[in-house]
ZAKOLPA-102979 format. One record per residue (C-alpha): chain; x, y, z. Coordinates in Angstrom, 1 decimal, always signed. Example, Ala and Ser with C-alpha at 12.3 -4.5 7.8 and 13.67 -1.06 7.14 Angstrom:
2
> chain	x	y	z
> A	+12.3	-4.5	+7.8
> A	+13.7	-1.1	+7.1
# end
This chain:
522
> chain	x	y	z
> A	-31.6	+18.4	+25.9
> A	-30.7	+17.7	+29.6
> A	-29.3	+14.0	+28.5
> A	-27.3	+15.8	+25.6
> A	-26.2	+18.6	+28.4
> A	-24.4	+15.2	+30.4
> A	-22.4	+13.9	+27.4
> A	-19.6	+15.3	+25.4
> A	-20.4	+18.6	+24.2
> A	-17.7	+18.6	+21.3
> A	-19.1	+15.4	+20.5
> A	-22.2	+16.8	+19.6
> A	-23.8	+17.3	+16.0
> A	-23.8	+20.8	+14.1
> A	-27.5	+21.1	+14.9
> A	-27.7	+20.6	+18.4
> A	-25.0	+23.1	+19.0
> A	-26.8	+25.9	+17.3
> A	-29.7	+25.4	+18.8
> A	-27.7	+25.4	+22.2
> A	-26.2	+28.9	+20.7
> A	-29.8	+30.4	+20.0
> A	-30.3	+30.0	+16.3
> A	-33.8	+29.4	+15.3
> A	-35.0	+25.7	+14.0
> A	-35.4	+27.4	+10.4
> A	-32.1	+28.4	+9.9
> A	-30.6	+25.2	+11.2
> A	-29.6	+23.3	+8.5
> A	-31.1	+20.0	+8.2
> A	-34.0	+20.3	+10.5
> A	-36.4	+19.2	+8.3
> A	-35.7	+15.6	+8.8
> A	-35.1	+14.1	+12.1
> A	-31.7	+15.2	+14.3
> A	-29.2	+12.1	+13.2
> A	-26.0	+12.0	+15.6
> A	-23.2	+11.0	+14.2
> A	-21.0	+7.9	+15.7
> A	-18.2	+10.3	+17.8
> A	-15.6	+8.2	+15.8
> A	-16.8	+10.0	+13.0
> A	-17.1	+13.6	+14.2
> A	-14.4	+16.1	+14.0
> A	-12.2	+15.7	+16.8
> A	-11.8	+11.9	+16.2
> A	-11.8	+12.3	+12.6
> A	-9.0	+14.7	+13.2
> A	-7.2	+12.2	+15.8
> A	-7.1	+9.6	+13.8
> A	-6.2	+11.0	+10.4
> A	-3.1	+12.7	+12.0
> A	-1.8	+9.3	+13.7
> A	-2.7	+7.6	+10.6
> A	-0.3	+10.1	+8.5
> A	+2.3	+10.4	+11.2
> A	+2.9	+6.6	+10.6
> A	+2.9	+6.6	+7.0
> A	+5.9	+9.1	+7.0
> A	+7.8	+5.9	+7.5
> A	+6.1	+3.8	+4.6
> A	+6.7	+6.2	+2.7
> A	+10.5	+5.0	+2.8
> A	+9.4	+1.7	+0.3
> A	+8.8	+4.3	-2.1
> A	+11.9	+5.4	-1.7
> A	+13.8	+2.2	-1.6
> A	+11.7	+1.1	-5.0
> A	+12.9	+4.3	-6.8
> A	+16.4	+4.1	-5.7
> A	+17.9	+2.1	-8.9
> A	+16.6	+4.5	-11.2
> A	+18.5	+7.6	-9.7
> A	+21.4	+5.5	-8.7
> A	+22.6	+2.6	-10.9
> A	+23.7	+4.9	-13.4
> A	+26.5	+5.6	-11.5
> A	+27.0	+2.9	-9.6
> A	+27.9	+0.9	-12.4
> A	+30.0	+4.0	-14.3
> A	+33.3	+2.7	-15.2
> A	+35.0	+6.2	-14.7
> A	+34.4	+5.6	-10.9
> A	+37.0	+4.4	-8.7
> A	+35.1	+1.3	-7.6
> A	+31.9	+0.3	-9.4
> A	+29.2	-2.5	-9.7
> A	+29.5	-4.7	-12.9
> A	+26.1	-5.0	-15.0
> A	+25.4	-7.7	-12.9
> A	+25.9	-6.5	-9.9
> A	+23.9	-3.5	-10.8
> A	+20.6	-6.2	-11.9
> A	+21.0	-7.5	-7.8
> A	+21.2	-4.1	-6.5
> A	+18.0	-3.5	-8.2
> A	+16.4	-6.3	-7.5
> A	+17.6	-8.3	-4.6
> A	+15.2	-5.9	-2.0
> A	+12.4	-8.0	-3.5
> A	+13.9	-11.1	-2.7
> A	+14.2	-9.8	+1.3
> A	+10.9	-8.8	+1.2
> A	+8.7	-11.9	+2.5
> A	+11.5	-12.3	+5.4
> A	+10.1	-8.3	+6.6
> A	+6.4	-9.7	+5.6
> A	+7.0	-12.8	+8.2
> A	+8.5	-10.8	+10.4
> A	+5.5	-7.7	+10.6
> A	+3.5	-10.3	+11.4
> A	+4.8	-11.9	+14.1
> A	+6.3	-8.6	+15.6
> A	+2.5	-7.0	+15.3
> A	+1.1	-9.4	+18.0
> A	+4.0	-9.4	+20.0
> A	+5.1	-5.9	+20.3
> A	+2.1	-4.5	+18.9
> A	+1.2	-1.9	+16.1
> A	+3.6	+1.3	+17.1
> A	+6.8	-0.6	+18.6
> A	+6.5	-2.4	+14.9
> A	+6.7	+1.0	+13.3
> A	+9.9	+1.6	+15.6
> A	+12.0	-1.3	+14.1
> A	+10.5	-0.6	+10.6
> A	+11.7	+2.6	+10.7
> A	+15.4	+2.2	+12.7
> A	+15.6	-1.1	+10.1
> A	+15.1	+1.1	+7.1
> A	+17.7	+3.4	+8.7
> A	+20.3	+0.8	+8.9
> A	+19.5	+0.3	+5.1
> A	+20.5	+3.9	+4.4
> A	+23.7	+3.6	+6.6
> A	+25.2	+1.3	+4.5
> A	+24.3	+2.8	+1.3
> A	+25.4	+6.6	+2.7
> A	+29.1	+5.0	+4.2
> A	+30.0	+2.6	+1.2
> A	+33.6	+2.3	+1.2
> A	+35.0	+4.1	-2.0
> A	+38.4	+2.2	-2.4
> A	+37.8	-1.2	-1.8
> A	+35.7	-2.7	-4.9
> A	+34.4	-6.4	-3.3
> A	+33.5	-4.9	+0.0
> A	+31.7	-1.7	-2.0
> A	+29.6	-4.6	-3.5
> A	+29.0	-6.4	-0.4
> A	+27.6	-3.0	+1.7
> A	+25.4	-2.1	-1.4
> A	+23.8	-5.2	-1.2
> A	+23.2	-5.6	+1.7
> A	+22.2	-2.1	+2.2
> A	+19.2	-3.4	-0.9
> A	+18.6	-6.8	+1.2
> A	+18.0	-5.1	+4.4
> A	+16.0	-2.5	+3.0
> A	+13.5	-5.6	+1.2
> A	+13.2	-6.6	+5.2
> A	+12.1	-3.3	+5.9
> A	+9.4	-2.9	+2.6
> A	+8.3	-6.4	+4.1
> A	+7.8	-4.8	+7.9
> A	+6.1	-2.0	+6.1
> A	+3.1	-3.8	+4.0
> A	+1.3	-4.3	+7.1
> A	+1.5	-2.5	+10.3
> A	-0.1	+1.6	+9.2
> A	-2.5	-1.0	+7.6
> A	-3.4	-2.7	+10.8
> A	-3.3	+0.3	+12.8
> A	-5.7	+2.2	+10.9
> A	-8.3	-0.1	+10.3
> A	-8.3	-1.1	+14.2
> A	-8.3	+3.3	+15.3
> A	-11.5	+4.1	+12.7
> A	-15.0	+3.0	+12.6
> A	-15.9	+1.4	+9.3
> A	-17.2	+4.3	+7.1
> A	-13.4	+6.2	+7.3
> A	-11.5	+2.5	+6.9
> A	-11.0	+2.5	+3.6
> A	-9.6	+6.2	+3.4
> A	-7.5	+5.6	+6.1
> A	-6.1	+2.6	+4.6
> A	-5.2	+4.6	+1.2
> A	-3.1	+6.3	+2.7
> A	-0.3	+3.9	+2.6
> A	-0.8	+3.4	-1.1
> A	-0.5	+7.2	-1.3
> A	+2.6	+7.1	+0.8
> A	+4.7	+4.9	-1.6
> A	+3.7	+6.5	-4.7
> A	+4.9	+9.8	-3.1
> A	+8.1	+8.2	-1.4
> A	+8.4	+6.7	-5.0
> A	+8.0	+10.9	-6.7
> A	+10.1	+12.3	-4.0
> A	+12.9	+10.1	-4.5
> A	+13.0	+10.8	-8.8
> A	+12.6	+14.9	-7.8
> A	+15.8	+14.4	-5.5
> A	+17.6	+12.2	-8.0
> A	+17.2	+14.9	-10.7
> A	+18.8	+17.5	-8.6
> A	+21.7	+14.9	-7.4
> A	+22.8	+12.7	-10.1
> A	+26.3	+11.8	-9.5
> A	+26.3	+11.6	-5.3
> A	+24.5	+8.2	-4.3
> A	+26.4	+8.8	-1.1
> A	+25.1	+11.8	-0.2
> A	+21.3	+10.6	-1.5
> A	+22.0	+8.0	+0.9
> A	+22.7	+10.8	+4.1
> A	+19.5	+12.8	+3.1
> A	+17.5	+9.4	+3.5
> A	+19.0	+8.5	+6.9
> A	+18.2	+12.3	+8.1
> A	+14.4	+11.5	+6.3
> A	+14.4	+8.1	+8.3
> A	+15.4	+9.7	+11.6
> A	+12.4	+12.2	+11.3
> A	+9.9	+9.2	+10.5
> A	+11.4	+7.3	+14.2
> A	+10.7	+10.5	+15.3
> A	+6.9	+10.6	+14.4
> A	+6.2	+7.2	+15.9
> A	+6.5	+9.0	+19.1
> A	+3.4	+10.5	+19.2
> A	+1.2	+7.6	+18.1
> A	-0.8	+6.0	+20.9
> A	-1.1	+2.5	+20.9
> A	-4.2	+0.7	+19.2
> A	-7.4	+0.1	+22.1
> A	-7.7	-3.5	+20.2
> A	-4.2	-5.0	+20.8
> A	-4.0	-3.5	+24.3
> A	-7.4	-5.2	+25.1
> A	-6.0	-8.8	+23.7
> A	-2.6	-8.4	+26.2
> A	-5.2	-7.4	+28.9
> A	-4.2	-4.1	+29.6
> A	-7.4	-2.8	+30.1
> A	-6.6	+0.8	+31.3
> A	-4.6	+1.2	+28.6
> A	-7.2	+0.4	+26.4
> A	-9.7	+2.6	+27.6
> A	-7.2	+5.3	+28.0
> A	-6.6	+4.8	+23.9
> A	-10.2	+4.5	+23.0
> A	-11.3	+7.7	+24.9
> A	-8.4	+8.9	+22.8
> A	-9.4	+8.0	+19.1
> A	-12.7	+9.1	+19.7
> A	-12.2	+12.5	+20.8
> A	-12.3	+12.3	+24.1
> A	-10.0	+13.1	+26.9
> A	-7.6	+10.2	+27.3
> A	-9.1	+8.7	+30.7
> A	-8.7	+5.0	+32.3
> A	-12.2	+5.3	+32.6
> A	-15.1	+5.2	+30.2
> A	-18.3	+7.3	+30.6
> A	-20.1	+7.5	+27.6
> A	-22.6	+5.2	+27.2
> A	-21.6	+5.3	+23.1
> A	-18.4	+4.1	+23.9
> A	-19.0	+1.9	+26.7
> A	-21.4	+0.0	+24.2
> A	-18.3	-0.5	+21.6
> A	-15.7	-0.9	+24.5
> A	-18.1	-3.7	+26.0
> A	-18.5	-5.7	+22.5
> A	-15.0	-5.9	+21.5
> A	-14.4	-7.1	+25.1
> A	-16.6	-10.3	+24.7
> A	-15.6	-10.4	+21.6
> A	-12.4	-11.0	+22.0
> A	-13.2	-13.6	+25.2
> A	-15.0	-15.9	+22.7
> A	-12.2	-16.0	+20.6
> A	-10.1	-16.9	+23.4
> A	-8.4	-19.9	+23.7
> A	-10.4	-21.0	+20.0
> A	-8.4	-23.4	+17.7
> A	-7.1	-22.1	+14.6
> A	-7.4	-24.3	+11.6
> A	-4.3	-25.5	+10.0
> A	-3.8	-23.4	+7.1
> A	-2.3	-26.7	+4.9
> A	-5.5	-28.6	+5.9
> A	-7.9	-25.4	+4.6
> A	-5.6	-25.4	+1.1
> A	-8.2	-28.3	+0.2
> A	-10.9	-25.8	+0.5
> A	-12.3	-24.0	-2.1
> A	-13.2	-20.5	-0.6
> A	-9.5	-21.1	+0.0
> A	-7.6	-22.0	-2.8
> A	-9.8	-20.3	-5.2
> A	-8.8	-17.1	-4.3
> A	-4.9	-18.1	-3.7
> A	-5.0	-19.1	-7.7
> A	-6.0	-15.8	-8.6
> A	-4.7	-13.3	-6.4
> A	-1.4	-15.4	-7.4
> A	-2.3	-15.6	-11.3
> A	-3.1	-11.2	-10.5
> A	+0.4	-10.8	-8.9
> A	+2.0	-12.9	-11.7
> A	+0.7	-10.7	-14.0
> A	+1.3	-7.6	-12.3
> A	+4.6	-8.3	-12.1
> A	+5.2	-9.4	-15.8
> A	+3.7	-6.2	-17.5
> A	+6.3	-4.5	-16.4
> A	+5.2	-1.9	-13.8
> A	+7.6	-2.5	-11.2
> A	+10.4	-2.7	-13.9
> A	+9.5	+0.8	-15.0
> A	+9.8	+2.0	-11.4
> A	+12.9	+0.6	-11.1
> A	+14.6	+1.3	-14.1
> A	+12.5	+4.3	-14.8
> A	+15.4	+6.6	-16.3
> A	+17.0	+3.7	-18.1
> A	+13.8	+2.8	-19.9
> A	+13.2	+6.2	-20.5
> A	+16.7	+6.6	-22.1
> A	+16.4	+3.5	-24.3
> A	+13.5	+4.4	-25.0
> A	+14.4	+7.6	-27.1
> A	+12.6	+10.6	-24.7
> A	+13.2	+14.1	-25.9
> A	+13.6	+15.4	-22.2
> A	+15.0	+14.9	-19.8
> A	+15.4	+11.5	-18.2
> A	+14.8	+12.4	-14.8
> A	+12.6	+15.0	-15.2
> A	+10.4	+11.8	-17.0
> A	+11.0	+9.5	-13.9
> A	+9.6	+12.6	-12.0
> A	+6.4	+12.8	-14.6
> A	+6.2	+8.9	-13.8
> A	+6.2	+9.6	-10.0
> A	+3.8	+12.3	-10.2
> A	+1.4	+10.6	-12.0
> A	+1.2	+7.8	-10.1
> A	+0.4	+9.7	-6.9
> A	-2.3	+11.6	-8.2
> A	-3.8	+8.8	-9.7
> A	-3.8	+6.9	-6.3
> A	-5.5	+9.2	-4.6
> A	-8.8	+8.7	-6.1
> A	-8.2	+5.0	-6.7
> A	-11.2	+3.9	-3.5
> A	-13.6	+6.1	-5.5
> A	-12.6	+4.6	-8.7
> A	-12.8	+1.0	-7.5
> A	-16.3	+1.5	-6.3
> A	-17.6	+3.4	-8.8
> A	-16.3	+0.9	-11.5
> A	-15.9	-2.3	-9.8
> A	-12.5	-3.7	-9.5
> A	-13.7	-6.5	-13.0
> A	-13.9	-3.0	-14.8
> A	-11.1	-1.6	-13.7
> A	-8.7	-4.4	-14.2
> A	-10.0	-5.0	-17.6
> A	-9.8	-0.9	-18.6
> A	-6.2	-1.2	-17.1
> A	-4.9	-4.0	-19.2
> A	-6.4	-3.0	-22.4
> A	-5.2	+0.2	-22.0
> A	-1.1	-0.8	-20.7
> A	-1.2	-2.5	-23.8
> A	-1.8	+0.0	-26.1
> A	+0.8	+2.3	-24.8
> A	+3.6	-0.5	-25.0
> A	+2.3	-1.6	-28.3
> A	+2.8	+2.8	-29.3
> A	+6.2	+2.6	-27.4
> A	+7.2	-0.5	-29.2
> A	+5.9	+1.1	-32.4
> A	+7.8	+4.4	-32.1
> A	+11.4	+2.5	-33.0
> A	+9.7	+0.5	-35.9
> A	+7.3	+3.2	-37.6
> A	+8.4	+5.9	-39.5
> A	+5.1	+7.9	-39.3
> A	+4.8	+7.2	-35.3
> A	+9.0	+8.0	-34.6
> A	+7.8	+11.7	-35.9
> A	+5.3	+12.1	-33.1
> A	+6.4	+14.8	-30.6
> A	+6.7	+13.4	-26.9
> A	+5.2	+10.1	-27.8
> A	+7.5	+8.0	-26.0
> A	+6.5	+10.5	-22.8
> A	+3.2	+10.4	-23.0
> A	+3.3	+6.2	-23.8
> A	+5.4	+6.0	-20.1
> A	+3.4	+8.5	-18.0
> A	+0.3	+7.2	-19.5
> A	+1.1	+3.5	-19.0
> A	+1.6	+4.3	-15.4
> A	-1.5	+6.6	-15.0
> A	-3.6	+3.3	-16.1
> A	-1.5	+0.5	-14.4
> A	-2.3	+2.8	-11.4
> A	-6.2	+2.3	-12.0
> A	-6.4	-1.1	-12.1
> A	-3.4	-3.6	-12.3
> A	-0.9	-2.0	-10.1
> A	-3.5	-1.5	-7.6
> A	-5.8	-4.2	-7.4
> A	-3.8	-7.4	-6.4
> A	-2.9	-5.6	-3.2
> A	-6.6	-4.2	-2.6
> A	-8.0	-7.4	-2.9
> A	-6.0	-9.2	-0.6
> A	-8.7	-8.5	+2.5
> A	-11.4	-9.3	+0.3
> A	-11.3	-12.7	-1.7
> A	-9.5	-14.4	+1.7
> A	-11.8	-15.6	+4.4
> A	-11.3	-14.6	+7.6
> A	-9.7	-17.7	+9.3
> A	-7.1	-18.0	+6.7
> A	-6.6	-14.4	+5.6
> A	-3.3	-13.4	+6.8
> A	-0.8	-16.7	+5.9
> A	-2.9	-17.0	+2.9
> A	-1.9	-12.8	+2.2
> A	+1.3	-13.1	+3.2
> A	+2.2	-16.5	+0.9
> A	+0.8	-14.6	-1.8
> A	+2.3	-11.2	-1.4
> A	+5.6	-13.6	-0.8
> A	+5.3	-15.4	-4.6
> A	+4.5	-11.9	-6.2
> A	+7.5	-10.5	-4.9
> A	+9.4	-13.3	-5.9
> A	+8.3	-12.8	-9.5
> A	+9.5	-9.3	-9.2
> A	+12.5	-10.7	-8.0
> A	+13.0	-12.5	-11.1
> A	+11.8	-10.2	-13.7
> A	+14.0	-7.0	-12.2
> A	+17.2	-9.3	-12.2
> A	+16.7	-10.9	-15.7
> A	+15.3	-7.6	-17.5
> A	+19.1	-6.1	-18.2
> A	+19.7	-9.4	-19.9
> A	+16.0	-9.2	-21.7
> A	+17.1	-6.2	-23.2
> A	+20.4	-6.7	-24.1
> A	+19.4	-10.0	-25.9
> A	+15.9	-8.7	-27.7
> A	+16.3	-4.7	-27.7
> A	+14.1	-2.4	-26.2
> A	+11.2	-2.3	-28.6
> A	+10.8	-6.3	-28.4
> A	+11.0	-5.9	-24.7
> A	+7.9	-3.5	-24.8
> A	+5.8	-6.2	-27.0
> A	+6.3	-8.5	-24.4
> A	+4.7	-6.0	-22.1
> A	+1.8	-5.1	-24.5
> A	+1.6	-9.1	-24.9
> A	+1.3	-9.3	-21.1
> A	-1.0	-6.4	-20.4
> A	-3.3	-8.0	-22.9
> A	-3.6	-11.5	-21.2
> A	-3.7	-9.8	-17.6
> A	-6.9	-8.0	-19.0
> A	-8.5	-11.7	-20.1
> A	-7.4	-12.9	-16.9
> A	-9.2	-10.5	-15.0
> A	-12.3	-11.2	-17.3
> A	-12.6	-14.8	-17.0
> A	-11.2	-15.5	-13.0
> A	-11.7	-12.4	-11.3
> A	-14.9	-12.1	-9.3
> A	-16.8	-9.1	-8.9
> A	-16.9	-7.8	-5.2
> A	-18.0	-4.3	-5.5
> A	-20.9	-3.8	-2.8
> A	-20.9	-7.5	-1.6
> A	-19.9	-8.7	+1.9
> A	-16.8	-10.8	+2.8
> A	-19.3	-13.5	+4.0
> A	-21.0	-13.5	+0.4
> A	-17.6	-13.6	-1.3
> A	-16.3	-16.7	+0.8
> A	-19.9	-18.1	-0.2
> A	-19.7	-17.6	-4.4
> A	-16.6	-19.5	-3.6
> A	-17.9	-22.3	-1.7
> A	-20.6	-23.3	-3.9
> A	-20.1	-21.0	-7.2
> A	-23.4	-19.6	-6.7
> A	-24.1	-15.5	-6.1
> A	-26.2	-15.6	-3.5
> A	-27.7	-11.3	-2.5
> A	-28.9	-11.4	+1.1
> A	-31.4	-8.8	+2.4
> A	-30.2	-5.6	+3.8
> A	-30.4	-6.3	+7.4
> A	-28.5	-9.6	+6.7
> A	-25.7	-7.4	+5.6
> A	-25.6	-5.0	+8.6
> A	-25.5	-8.4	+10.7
> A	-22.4	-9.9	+8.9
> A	-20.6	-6.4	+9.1
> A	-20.9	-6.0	+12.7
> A	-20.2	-9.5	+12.7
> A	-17.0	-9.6	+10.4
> A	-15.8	-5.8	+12.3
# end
């Protein structure tokens, strides 16, 4: 007790500090096996730390779900012709879609700001770019009609850049404040953060329908609040050990792991952790990074490219992201007996409580299972939709058309709308991982791209019913897909993974091989 008397007292476990308080050994909970002490990145104080820095930066991811959603409470009257300037129908499919276009430039761009700046001052010009974005959207010109277009697009193209600068950094910064056993949570959150930006932005747009102006001014005042929330966030101990700002460093690790910030470390737990990212990062040091065009021959490389590419492809041409966007339109065409907007608010709503739980799912499941569940299941609710304007027996069905679009999002959610971005950090090898991520996250958005711009035509030229076989017809070769080229990588290692690739052989290593290639991989 006279070591534990030294160290950090908050830092202690539950059972130490009631026996320090007096309480007997059989009313201590847990003594009946031996005294375990927890990691202090994992006790309450960090815990706490890092979950409130990790929130604080989401605040400004959660302006892509915004910028997703804005179409669908928008474009309605943007392209009203009882307005005195207005977007034609075309002009209205590039203001949906032309953010996804921009997107790969903010994708480039996070990562080479996230090594130069580092984690936070990335945050800052995600944030003041996004505000910029709104700007133009809030002050678009309401008498003349060419330079109304021109702002409103390139309100939409700057706010792709700022989607793009926002896939990555709360990502980064997470995974570099936490130990490995709160990673994964941590990294949710950003998932969580667009579907809510996404719900927020249908619960304002069915209180405002008519002012797009005025929804732009309420997201510049919400953008100015996110800059503000940067402030607090210290800097991650990782990047300010690779510029060699070793005070810094120390000062920020002390920090995240519920200590007193200090330019000195004491504890021997964290001198330990401090000491191997150290060397670690000297080996690394002046080491020669493959070309990335000479490891495209490989196949732990291209492998995964071809299906995390096939995955996006997919993803895209079910129609998830088109329901996002044109979430009140659909519903409309679609026949809903409520409201429109109070359906794209359903929509929302559903999608962020399904996220929440999506880590849990995943492992519980496997992401094979999940995918498959998801695309089985998308289809039936398209082939229902497409159904309801063809069948007599299913057009007399109360709230069908509802339940078909909430219900198609709840189980895109599960599987097909989550996993391609999930899996990016898994089927990549290290050496490759982020231009291989970022080509891939660049052709998916591209597809998006494409089928946001071209779906007004779609429906125009085979009605809204055909549009929703195409969907069901989509969601049930996504679900094959996944069967037949998606590898299972529930409870493997990244090392194993890169392996089955390799060779096309599973190979199961021993437990203490694992907990070697963690701390290796970490």
């Amino acid at each position: 007790m006279n070591e534990l008397r030294q160290g950090d007292v908050d830092a202690e476990p539950e059972e130490y500090q009631a026996l320090r308080n007096g309480k007997t050994p059989q009313i201590v909970a847990g003594l009946d096996r031996p005294l375990e002490r927890k990691p202090l990145g994992e006790q309450t104080r960090a815990v706490r730390r890092q979950a409130w820095m990790v929130i604080l930066a989401n605040v400004g991811v959660l302006s892509t779900g915004i910028a997703l959603a804005m179409p669908t409470v928008t474009l309605n009257q943007l392209t009203s012709a009882t307005e005195p300037v207005h977007l034609t129908q075309s002009q209205g499919s590039w203001f949906a879609s032309l953010q996804s276009l921009s997107t790969p430039l903010g994708g480039l761009l996070s990562a080479m700001l996230l090594d130069k700046i580092g984690r936070v001052k990335t945050l800052y010009v995600l944030n003041i770019t996004a505000l910029v974005a709104w700007a133009l959207l809030a002050l678009a010109p309401q008498e003349d009609e060419q330079l109304f277009c021109t702002q409103l697009l390139a309100s939409r193209f700057i706010s792709g850049i700022a989607m793009g600068l926002a896939t990555a950094p709360v990502g980064v910064y997470g995974a570099e404040i936490s130990l490995p056993k709160l990673r994964g949570k941590l990294i949710l959150g950003s998932s969580i953060s667009v579907a809510a930006g996404i719900t927020l932005l249908y619960i304002v747009g069915y209180f405002i329908r008519n002012d797009f102006r005025l929804i732009g001014l309420i997201c510049c005042g919400y953008q100015i609040a996110s800059l503000l929330c940067v402030l607090p966030l210290p800097e991650t101990y990782s990047w300010l050990l690779s510029k060699r700002r070793v005070e810094k460093a120390k000062e920020s690790l002390n920090y995240f792991r519920g200590l007193d910030k200090s330019p000195h470390i004491t504890h021997p737990e964290l001198l330990e952790e401090f000491n191997v990212l150290q060397k670690s990062m000297q080996l690394h040091q002046g080491e020669k990074k493959p070309s990335f065009i000479k490891c495209l021959r490989l196949p732990e490389v291209y492998k995964p490219l071809l299906i995390l590419m096939g995955l996006f492809a997919f993803q895209q041409l079910t129609g998830i992201f088109i329901i996002i966007v044109y979430a009140v339109q659909i519903s409309m065409e679609a026949g809903v007996t409520i409201d429109p907007f109070l359906c794209a608010v359903l929509i929302g709503a559903s999608r962020v409580i399904m996220t929440c739980p999506m880590g849990a799912i995943l492992e519980k499941w496997g992401r094979r299972r999940a995918g498959i569940i998801s695309g089985l299941s998308m289809c039936v609710c398209m082939l229902l939709l497409a159904g309801h304007g063809r069948i007599d027996w299913l057009a007399k069905v109360p709230y069908l058309v509802v339940i078909c679009i909430v219900g198609f999002i709840v189980v895109s959610t599960l599987g097909l709308y989550t996993l391609p971005f999930f899996m990016l950090s898994e089927l990549f090898p290290q050496k490759v991982r982020g231009p291989a991520s970022g080509l891939t996250v660049a052709v998916g958005m591209f597809i998006s791209f494409v089928c946001i711009k071209m779906y007004p035509r779609m429906n125009a030229g085979i009605g809204t019913s055909n549009c929703f076989l195409v969907f069901a017809a989509m969601s049930l070769l996504a679900a094959i897909f996944v069967y037949f080229a998606l590898p299972e990588t529930r409870g493997r290692t990244l090392l194993e993974i890169e392996e089955q690739f390799r060779s096309g052989r599973i190979r199961r290593k021993k437990p203490a091989d694992v907990e070697m290639q963690e701390v290796f991989v970490r």
